[in-house]
C-alpha positions as CSV (number, residue, x, y, z in Angstrom):
1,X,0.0,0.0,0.0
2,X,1.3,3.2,-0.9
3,X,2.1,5.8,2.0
4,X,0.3,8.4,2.7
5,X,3.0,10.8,3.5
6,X,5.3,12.0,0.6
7,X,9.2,11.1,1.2
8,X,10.5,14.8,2.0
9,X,11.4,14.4,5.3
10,X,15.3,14.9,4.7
11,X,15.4,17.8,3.2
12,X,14.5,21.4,3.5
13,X,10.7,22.6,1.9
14,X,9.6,25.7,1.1
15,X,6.0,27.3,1.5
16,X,4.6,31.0,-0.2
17,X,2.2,32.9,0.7
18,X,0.1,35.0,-1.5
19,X,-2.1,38.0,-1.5
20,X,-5.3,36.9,-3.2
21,X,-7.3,40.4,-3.1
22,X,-9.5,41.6,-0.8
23,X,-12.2,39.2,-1.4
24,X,-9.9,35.8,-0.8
25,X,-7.4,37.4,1.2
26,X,-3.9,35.2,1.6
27,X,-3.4,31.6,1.4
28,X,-0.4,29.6,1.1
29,X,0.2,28.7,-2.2
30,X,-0.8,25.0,-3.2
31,X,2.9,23.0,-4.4
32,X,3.6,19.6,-4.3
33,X,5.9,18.4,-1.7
34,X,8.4,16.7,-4.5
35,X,8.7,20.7,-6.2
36,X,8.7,22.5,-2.8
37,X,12.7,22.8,-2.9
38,X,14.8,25.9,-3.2
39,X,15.6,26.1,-6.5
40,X,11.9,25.3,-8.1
41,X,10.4,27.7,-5.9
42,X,13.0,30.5,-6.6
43,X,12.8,29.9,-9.9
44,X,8.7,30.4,-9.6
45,X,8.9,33.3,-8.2
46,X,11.6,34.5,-10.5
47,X,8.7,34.0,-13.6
48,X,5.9,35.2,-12.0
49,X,4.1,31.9,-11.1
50,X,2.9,32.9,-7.6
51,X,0.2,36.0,-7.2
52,X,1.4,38.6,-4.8
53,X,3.5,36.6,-2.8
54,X,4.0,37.8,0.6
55,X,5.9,35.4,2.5
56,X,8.3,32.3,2.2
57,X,8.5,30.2,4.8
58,X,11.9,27.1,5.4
59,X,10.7,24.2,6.9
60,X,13.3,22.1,8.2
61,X,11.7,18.6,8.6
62,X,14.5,16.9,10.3
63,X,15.3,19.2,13.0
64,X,11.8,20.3,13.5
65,X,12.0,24.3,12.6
66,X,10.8,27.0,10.3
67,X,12.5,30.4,9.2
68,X,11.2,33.3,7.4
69,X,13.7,33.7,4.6
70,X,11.2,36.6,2.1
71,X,13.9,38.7,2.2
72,X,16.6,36.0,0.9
73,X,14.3,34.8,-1.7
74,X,13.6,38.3,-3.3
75,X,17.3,39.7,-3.0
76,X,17.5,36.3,-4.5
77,X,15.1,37.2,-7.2
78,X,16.7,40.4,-8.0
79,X,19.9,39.2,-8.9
80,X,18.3,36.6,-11.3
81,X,15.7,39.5,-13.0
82,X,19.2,41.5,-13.6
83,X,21.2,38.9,-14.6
């Protein structure tokens, strides 16, 4: 029987959250766990896939923490959009 719970537990995952408007308001942004990794989601935001994102959240399964790393993602970004 397959599991339940996808294999990402050994590496770092990655969560955005967006700015929906008024009327939906802000929601993390639905990614699957496999594309949830640094590089997809910097290159995401990078091409505009994500609406109004406000945050980006690290989740470090293995030793059971988060960080807030917005700020590293969009200097991140704006190396990449000058490049």
């Amino acid at each position: 029987m397959p599991t339940l719970v996808p294999s990402v537990e050994n590496r770092l995952i990655y969560f955005v959250l967006c700015d929906y408007g008024p009327e939906l308001g802000q929601a993390w942004a639905e990614t699957d766990p496999e594309k949830a990794d640094r590089e997809t989601i910097l290159s995401w935001l990078t091409h505009g896939e994500f609406t109004n994102p406000v945050t980006v959240m690290e989740v470090d399964l293995p030793a059971g923490r988060c960080r807030d790393v917005t700020r590293e993602f969009m200097a991140a970004v704006e190396e990449r959009a000058a490049a």
